[in-house]
Legacy VTK file of the C-alpha trace (Angstrom):
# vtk DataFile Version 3.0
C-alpha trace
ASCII
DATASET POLYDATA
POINTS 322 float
-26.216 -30.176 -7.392
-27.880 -26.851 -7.634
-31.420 -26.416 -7.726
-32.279 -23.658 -10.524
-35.678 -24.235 -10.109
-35.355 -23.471 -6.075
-33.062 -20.891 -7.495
-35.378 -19.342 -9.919
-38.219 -19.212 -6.903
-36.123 -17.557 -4.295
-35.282 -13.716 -3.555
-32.574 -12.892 -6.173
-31.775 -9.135 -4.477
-31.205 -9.156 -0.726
-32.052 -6.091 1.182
-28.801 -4.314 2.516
-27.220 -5.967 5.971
-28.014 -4.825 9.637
-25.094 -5.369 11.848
-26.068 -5.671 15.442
-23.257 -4.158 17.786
-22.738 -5.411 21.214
-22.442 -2.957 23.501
-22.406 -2.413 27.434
-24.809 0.224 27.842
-27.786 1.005 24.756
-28.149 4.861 25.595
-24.674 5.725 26.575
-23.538 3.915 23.034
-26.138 5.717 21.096
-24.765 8.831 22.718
-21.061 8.212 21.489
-22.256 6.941 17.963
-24.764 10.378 17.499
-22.523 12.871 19.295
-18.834 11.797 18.019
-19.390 9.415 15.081
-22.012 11.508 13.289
-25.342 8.803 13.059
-28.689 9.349 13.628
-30.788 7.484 16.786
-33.969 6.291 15.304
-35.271 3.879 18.384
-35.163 2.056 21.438
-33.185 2.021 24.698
-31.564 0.868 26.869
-34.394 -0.614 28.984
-34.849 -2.637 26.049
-32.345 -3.815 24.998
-31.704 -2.706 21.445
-31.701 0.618 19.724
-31.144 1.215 16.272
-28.938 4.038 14.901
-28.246 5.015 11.255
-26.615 7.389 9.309
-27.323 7.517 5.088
-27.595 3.646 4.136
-26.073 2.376 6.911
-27.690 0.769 9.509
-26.829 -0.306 13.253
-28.303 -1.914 15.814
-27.246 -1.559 19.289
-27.256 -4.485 22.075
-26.761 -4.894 25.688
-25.952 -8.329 27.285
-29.328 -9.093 28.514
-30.491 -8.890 25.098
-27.640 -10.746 23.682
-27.532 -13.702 26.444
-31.144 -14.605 25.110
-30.122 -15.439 21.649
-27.134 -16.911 22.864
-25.028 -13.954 21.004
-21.585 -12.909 22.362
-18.152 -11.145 21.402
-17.415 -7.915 19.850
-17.562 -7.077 16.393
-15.933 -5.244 12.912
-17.842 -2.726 10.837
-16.548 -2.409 7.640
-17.498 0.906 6.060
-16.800 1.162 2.621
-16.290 4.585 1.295
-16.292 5.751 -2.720
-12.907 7.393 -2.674
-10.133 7.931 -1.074
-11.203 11.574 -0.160
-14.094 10.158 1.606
-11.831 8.015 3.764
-9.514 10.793 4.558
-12.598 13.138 5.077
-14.595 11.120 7.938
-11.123 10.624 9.659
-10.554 14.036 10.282
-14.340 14.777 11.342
-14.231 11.857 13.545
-10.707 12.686 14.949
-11.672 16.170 15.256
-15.213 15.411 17.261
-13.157 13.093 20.145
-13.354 9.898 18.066
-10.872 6.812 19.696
-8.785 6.091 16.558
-6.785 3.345 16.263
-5.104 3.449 13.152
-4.826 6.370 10.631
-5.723 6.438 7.280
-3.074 4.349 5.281
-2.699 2.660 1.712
-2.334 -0.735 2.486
-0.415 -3.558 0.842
-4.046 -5.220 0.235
-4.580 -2.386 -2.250
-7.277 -0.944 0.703
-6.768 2.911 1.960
-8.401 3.015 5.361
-8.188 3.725 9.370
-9.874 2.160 12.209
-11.648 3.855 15.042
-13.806 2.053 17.889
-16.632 2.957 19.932
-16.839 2.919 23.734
-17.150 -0.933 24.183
-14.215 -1.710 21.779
-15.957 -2.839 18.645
-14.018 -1.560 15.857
-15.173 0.484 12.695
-12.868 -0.217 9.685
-13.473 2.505 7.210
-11.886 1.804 3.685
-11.933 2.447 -0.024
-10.774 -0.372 -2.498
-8.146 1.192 -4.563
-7.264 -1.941 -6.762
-9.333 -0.468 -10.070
-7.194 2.215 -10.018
-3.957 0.515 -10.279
-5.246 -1.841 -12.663
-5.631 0.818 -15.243
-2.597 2.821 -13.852
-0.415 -0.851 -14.350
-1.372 -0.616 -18.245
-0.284 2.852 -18.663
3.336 2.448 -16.904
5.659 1.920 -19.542
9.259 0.845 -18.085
11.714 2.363 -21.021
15.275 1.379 -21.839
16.971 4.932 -21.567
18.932 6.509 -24.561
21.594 9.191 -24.398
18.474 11.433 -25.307
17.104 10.816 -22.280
20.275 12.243 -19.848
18.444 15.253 -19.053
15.040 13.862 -17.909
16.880 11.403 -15.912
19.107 14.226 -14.290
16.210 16.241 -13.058
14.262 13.227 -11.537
17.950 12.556 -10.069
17.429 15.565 -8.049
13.919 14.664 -6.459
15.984 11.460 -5.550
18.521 13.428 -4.037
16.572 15.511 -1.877
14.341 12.412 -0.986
17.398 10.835 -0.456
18.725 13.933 2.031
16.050 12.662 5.094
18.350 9.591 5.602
22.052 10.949 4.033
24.140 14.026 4.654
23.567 15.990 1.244
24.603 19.222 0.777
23.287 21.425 -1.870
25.898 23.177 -4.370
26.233 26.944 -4.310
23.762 26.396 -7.616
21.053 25.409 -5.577
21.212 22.060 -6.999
22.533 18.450 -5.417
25.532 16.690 -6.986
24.690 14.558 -10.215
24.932 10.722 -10.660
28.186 9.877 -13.526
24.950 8.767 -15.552
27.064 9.006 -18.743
28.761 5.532 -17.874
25.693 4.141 -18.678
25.740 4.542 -21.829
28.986 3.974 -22.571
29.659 0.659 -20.435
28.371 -2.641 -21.343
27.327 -3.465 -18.087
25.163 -0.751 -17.265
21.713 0.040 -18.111
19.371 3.167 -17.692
16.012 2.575 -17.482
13.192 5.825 -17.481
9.758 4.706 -16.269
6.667 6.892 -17.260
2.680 6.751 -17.055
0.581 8.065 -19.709
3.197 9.724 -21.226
4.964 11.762 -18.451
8.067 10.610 -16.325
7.276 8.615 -13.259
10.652 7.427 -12.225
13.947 5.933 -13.306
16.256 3.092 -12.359
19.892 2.488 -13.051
21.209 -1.147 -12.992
24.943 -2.304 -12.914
26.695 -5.746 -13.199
28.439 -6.458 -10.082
28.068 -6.862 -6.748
29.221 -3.823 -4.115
28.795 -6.389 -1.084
30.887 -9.432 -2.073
32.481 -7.713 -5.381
30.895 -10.731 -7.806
30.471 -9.809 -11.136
28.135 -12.090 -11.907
25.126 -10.444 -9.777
23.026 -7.417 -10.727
22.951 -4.605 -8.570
19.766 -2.169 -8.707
22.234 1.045 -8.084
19.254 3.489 -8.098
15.794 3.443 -7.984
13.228 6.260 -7.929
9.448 6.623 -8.286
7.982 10.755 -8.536
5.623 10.677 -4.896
2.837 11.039 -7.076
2.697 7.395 -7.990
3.936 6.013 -4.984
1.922 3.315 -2.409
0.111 2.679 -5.613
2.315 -0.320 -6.904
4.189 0.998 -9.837
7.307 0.736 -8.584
7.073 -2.900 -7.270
5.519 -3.455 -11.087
8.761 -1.638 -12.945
10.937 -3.546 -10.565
9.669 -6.911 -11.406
9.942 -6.676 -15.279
13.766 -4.836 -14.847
14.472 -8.535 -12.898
12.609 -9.985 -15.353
15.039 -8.410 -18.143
18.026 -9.741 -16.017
18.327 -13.018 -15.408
20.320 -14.513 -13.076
22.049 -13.193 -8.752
20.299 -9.875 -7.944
20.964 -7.855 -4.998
19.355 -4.882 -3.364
20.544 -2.738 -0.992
19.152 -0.371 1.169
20.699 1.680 3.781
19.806 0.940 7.181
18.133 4.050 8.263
15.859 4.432 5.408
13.044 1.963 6.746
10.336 3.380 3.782
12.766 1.501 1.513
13.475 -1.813 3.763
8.935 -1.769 4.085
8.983 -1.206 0.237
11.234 -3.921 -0.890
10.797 -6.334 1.200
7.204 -6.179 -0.335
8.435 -6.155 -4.418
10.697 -8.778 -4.199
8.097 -10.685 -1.576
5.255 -10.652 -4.451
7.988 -11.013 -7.249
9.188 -14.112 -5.846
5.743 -15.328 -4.395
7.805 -15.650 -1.235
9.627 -13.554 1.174
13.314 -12.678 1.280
14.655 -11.711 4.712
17.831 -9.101 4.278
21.099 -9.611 5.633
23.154 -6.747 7.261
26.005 -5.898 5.658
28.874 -2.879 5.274
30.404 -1.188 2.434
31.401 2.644 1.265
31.731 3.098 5.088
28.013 2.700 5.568
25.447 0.158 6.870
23.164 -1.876 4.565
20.328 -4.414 4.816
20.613 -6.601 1.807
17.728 -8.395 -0.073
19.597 -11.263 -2.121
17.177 -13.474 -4.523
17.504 -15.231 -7.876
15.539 -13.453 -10.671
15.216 -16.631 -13.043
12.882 -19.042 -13.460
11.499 -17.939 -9.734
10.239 -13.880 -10.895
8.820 -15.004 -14.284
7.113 -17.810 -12.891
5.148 -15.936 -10.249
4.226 -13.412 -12.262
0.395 -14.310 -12.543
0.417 -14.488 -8.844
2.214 -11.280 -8.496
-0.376 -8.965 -10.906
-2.933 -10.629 -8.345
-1.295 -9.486 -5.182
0.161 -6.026 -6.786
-3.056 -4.880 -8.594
-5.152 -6.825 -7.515
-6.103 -8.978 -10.893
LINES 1 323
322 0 1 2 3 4 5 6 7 8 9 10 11 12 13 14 15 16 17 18 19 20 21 22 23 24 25 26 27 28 29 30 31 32 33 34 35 36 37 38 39 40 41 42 43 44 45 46 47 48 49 50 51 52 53 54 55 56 57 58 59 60 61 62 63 64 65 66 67 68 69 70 71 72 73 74 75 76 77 78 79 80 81 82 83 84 85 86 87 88 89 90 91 92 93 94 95 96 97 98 99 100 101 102 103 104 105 106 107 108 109 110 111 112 113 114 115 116 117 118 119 120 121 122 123 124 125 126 127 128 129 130 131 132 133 134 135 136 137 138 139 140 141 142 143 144 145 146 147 148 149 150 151 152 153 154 155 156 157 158 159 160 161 162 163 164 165 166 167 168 169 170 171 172 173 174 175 176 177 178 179 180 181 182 183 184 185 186 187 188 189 190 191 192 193 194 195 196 197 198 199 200 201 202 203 204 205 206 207 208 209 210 211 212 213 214 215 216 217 218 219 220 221 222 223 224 225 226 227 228 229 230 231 232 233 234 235 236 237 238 239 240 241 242 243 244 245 246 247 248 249 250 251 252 253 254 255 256 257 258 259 260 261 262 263 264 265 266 267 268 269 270 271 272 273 274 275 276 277 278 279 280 281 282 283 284 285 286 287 288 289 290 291 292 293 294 295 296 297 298 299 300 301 302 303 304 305 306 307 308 309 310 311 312 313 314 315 316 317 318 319 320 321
């Protein structure tokens, strides 16, 4: 049982954390963490002990072993620095990589809805410096609107079919037409064939993406399973979980044998779906390899019904962080 009167009595408001860093050597650490890291020294030594460092409202404290072995403290540690943007982020990496920092990984969007990178300091303790980006998709998810495509539509698809196709040129031999322009998809046959289905994605208004779906299989030739023929999301909203998000509710629309294919040399793609379906599914899906059309394919195979529509709580948790 809790105590609210203990409760009531005790501090309500901690003061912010100190993390004490082991290191090898006080002065030579204060050195790195001043000269290449960008802190301030405020005290102490190496003669000591301990010296304390600090740069805005963070606050360090440096220890040798001596110091540590007295307290009985060991092992190396993570500072997590926790930035207000993404600019931030991507602004201390490149001061820190530019002043001789040891980076160990650069700045990335991660799965976990975190951007960050990780540098450490001369005795291998590790400073994680991140931004949460979760609010934003939150907001972002309720303004993606995944649109079953009309005939009126042909046009807008046809231009984001080009960003495809040059996106699409890294990992394919596409030639441009004496136009300038790549070759178009037969888009028309999905509007006039029962089977197919056109699907324009957009956020607050504007185009974000499209995907065409087909009944039947291009692997095994079974009509009964749904092929995701194309997919595209504009760069702009990419790493950011829309397109996992306008993938789930086109499987969700479809019940029933889904596959998707990816070529084998476009890893982005293999990372990116193996993801969707992952947190569709609330379980991974390993491909298989396969061939057809003369090329090589990894495969994701997975059953969109009940399995998708009954992980969907879990999956606006893991995509957007809900």
């Amino acid at each position: 049982m809790v105590d609210r009167l203990k409760l009531k009595n005790m501090l309500t408001r901690f003061p912010p954390a100190i993390p004490e860093i082991p290191v090898s050597n006080v002065d030579k650490a204060a050195e790195y963490y001043v000269n290449t890291l960008g802190f301030h020294f405020d005290w102490g030594n190496d003669e000591g002990g301990i010296g304390g460092i600090s740069q805005g409202d963070c606050r360090l404290f440096l220890t040798n072993r001596p110091f540590r072995e007295a307290y009985g403290v060991q092992g190396e540690v993570v500072i997590w620095l926790n930035m207000h943007n993404r600019s931030e982020v991507d602004e201390l990496y490149h001061r820190w990589k530019d002043a001789g920092a040891k980076i160990l990984a650069e700045p990335e969007d991660k799965p976990w809805h975190l951007r960050e990178f990780r540098a450490a300091d001369l005795d291998g303790n590790q400073l994680r410096v991140f931004y949460d980006f979760s609010s934003e998709l939150r907001r972002m998810a309720v303004d993606l609107e995944v649109l079953p495509a009309t005939a009126a539509h042909i046009t807008t698809i046809a231009n984001l079919s080009q960003l495809y196709a040059y996106d699409f040129s890294e990992f394919r031999d596409l030639e441009l037409g004496d136009d300038g322009r790549f070759g178009d998809i037969e888009l028309p046959l999905y509007w006039s064939e029962p089977d197919r289905h056109a699907f324009l994605f957009k956020v607050r208004q504007k185009p974000a993406g499209f995907a065409l779906v087909k009944r039947g299989s291009e692997i095994t030739e079974d009509d009964s399973v749904w092929d995701m023929a194309e997919f595209f999301v504009v760069r702009r909203y990419r790493r950011q979980g829309l397109g996992a998000a306008a993938a789930r509710e086109i499987w969700n629309r479809f019940s029933g044998p889904w596959e998707v294919r990816v070529m084998e040399s476009n890893q982005p793609a293999q990372r990116f779906w193996a993801r969707a379906i992952a947190a569709a599914l609330n379980q991974p899906v390993s491909p298989v390899q396969a061939e057809a059309a003369r090329r090589r394919w990894y495969v994701f195979s997975f059953d969109s019904q009940p399995t998708v529509k009954q992980a969907d709580a879990k999956f606006s948790s893991d995509i957007f962080g809900a």
